[in-house]
C-alpha positions in Angstrom: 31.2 31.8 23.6 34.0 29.6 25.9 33.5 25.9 26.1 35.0 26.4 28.9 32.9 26.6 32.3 32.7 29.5 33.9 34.9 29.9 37.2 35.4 32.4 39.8 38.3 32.6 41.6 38.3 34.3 44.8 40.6 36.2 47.1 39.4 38.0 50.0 42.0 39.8 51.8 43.4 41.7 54.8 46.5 43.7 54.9 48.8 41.3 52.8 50.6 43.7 50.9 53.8 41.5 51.0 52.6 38.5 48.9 49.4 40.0 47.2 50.9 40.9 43.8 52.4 37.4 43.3 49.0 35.7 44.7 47.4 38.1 41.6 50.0 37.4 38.7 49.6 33.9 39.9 45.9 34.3 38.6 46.7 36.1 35.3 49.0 33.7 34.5 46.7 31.0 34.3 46.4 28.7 31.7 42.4 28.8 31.7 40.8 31.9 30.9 37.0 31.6 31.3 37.1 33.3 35.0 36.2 36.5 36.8 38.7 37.3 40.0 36.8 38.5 43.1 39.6 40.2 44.9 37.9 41.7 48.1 39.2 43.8 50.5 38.6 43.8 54.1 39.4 47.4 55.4 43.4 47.3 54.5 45.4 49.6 55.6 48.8 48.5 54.2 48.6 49.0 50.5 47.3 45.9 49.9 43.7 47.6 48.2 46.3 49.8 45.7 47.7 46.9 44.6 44.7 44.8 44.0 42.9 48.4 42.5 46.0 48.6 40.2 45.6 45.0 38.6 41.7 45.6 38.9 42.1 48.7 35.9 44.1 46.3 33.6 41.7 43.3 33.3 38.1 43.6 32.8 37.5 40.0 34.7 38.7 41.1 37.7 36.7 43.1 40.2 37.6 44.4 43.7 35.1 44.3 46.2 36.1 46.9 49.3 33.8 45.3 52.7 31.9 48.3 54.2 33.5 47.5 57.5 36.1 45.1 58.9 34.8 41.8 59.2 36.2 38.0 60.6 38.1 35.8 58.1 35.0 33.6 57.5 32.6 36.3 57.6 35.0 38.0 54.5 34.7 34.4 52.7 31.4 33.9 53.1 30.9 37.6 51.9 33.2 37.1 48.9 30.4 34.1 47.7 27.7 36.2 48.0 29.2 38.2 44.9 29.3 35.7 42.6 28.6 35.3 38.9 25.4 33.8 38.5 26.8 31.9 35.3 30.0 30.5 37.4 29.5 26.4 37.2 33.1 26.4 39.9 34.5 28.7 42.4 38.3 28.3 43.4 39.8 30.3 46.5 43.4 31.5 46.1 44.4 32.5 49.4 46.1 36.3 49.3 49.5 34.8 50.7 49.5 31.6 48.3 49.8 30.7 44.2 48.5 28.9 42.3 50.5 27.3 39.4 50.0 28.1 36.2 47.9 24.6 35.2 46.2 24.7 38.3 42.4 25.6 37.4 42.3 23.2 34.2 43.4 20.7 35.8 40.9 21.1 38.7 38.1 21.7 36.0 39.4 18.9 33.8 38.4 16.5 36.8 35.3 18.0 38.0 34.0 17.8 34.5 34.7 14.3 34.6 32.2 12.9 36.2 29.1 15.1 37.2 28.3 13.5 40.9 31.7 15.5 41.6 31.1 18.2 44.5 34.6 19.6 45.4 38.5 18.8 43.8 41.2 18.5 46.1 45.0 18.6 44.7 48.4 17.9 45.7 50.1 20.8 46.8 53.0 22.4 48.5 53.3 23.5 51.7 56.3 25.8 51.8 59.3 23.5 50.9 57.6 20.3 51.7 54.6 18.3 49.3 51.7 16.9 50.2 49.9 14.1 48.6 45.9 13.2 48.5 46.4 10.0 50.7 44.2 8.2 48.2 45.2 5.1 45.6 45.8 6.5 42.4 42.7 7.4 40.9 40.7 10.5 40.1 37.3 9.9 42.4 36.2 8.6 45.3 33.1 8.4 46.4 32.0 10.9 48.8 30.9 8.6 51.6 33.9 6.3 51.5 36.1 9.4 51.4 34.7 10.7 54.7 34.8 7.1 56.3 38.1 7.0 54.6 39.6 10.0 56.6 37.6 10.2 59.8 38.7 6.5 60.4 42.8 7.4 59.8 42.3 10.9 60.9 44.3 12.0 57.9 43.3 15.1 56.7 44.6 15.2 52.6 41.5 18.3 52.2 44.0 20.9 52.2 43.1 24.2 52.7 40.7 26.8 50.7 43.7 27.6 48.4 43.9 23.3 47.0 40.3 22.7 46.5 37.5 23.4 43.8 34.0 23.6 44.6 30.5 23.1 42.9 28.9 26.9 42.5 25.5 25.1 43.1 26.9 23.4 46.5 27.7 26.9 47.7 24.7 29.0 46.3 22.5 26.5 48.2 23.6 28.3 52.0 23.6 31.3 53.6 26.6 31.2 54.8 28.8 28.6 53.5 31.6 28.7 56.3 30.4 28.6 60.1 31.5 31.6 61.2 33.3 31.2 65.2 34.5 27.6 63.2 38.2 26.7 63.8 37.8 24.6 60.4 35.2 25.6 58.8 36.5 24.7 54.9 36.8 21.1 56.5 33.5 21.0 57.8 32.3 22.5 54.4 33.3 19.7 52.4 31.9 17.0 54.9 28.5 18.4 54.1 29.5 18.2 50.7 31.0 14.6 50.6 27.2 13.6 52.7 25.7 13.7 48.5 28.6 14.2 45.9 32.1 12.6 45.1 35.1 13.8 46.1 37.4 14.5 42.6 41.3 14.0 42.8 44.0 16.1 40.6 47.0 14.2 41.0 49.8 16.9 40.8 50.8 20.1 43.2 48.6 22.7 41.6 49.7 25.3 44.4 52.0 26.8 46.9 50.6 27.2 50.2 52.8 29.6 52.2 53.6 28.0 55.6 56.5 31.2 57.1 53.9 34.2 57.7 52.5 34.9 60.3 49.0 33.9 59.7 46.0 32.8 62.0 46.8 29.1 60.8 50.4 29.1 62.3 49.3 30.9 65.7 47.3 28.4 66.1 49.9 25.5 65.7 50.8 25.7 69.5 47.8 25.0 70.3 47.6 21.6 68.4 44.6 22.1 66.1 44.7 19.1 64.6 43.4 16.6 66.9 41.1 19.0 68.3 39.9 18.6 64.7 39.9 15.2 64.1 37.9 14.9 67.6 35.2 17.8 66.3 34.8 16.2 62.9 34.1 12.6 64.5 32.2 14.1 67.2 29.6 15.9 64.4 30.0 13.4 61.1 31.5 10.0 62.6 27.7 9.1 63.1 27.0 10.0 59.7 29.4 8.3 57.6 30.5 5.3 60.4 27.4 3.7 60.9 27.9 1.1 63.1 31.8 1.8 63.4 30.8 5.5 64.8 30.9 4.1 68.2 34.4 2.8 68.3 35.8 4.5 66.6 34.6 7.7 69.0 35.6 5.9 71.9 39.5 5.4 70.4 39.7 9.1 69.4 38.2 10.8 72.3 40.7 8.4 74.5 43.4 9.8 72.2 42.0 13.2 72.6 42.2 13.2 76.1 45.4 11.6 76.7 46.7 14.9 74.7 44.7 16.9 77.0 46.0 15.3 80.4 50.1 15.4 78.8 49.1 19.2 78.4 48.0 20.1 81.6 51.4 18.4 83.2 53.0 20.7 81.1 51.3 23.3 82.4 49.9 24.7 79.2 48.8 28.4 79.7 45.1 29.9 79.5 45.1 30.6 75.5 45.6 27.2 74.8 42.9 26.0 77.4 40.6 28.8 76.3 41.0 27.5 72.5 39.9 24.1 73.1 37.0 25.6 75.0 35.8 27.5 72.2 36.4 24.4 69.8 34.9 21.8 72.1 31.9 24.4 72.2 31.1 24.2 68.4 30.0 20.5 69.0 28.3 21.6 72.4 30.9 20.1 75.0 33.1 21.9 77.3 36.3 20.8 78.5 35.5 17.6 80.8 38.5 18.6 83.7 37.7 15.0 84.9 39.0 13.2 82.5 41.2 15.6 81.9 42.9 14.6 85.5 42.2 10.8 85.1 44.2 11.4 81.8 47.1 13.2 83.5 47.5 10.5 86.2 47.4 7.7 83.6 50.7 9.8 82.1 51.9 10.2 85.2 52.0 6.4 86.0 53.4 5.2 82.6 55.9 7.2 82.3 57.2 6.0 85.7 57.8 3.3 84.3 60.0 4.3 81.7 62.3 6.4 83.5 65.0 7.0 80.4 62.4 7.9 77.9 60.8 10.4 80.7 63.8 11.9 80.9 64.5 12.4 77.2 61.2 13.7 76.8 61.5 16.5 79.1 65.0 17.3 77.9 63.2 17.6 74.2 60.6 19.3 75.7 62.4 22.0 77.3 64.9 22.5 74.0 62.0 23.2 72.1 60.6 26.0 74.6 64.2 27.5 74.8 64.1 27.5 70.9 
C-alpha cells in the first residue's frame, strides 16, 4: 500500500477538444501517483468524450463519468465531487483548458500534510505568459482567519482559480453541494467557508498554467469587471465574519469604491448585459442595483473630472481607442 495519500484529481468538461489531451497528459505525467482522474463529461459534442474515453482504456485510475444531461459549470463540478473515492484524503481540479506541471500535486500534498489544521493549498501559478504570486510573506501557512482579514481588507485575490488550489476531501464531503450554483465565484466563496475553521497552506512555486486566450466564461465576463463586483460580494457576506469591528469601515470604503465604478459606468453608457450581470451578482447577497447612488456616483464623476479638464480628455481618448480596438 502507497504512503502516499490518496487524491483525486478532477476534470469535468464541456466541448474542449482543443486543449483536453494536454490538460490529460498533464495528469499522467505527474510526479505523484497515488490518484484516480475523474474526467467527466458534460454532453460534448466535439470529440472531447473520445479523447477522454481513449486515455480512460489505457489507465486503470482514470474513470470517465458521461452527465446524463447537460448541466451548468458548477452544477458539473459539484457533480464531479459527488463521485469521489471514499479513501481520497485531497481532491485537486485541473481545469479541461489548463496543466498542471509535473511537480504540482506533491508539492500541494507536501504542504497540506504539513500541518493538519490545513483546509485548502493555494500555489503560484501562470496565467498565460504572466505569473502570479500568493501575496503572502514567505512562509508556507497562514492562518485561516488572518488570511481572510488579510485579503478582504487589500481586496487582493492570490486564491486563484479551481485549477491552483488543493482541498480537504472531508471539507467537501461535508456539503451538498460544494459550489453555489447561480454564483459568479463560487470557488472563492468555497474557500472563505473553509478559511472560517482551517488554515490556508502556501506552495511557493507555479505549479500550473492557467490558460487566459480561449474563449471561456471567465474572459466574457472580463468586460463586465468581475472583480470588484467580487471583492464587494465577498465583504458584503464574510467582512462581518472575519473583520469584527473593522467590518464596518471597511464596508463603507469598498461599497464607496463600488459605486463610484458603477456611476463611471453608466456615463459611459454601459449596455444591458453588463447592468443585468451586476443585477444577478448583487442578488446573491440579496441587494439590487441601488440606481440612487448609482446617479449620486455619476454626478460626483461628473464634477471632478471638471476639474481636470486634460486628464478628462485623455481619458476619453483611451477610452474610445480601447472600444475601436
Amino acid at each position: 500500500m502507497s504512503a502516499e495519500p490518496f487524491v483525486t484529481v478532477v476534470s469535468p468538461f464541456y466541448n474542449t477538444a482543443d486543449y483536453l489531451r494536454e490538460c490529460i497528459e498533464s495528469v499522467l505525467n505527474q510526479s505523484y501517483k497515488n490518484f484516480e482522474y475523474l474526467l467527466v463529461n458534460n454532453k460534448s459534442t466535439d470529440g472531447s468524450r473520445e479523447i477522454a474515453l481513449e486515455f480512460a482504456c489505457k489507465d486503470k485510475r482514470f474513470r470517465l463519468i458521461d452527465n446524463d444531461q447537460f448541466v451548468s459549470q458548477l452544477e458539473n463540478y459539484n457533480g464531479a465531487l459527488k463521485q469521489i473515492d471514499p479513501r481520497s484524503k485531497y481532491v485537486k481540479f485541473c481545469s479541461a483548458d489548463d496543466v498542471l506541471y509535473p511537480r504540482c500535486i506533491a508539492e500541494m500534498v507536501r504542504v497540506a500534510e504539513s500541518d493538519p489544521a490545513i483546509g485548502l493549498v493555494i500555489s503560484q501559478y501562470m496565467l498565460g505568459r504572466f505569473p502570479v504570486g500568493l501575496g503572502f510573506p514567505e512562509i508556507s501557512k497562514v492562518n485561516g482567519r488572518e488570511a481572510a482579514r488579510h485579503l478582504i481588507k487589500t481586496g487582493s485575490g492570490p486564491l486563484g482559480t479551481p485549477t491552483t488550489v488543493l482541498y480537504r476531501a472531508d471539507l467537501i464531503k461535508k456539503k451538498a453541494d460544494f459550489f453555489l450554483v447561480g454564483h459568479y465565484h463560487a470557488d472563492t466563496e468555497a474557500a472563505y467557508e473553509i478559511l472560517k475553521d482551517n488554515d490556508l497552506g502556501l506552495a511557493r512555486e507555479a505549479l500550473c498554467f492557467v490558460r487566459a486566450d480561449n474563449e471561456s466564461i471567465t474572459k466574457s465576463r472580463r468586460p463586465f469587471h468581475p472583480n470588484i463586483l467580487d471583492h464587494y460580494i465577498i465583504t458584503e457576506k464574510y467582512g462581518h465574519h472575519f473583520l469584527g469591528g473593522e467590518f464596518g469601515m471597511a464596508r463603507d470604503r469598498i461599497q464607496d469604491e463600488y459605486f463610484r465604478f458603477l456611476g463611471r459606468a453608466a456615463l459611459r453608457v454601459k449596455g444591458k448585459a453588463f447592468w443585468n450581470y451586476h443585477k444577478a451578482g448583487l442578488a446573491t447577497i440579496n441587494q439590487k442595483l441601488d440606481w440612487f447612488l448609482i446617479a449620486a456616483s455619476a454626478l460626483k464623476e461628473v464634477k471632478r473630472l471638471s476639474t481636470t479638464p486634460v486628464q478628462t480628455i485623455r481619458r476619453a481618448i483611451t477610452d474610445i481607442q480601447n472600444r475601436i480596438d
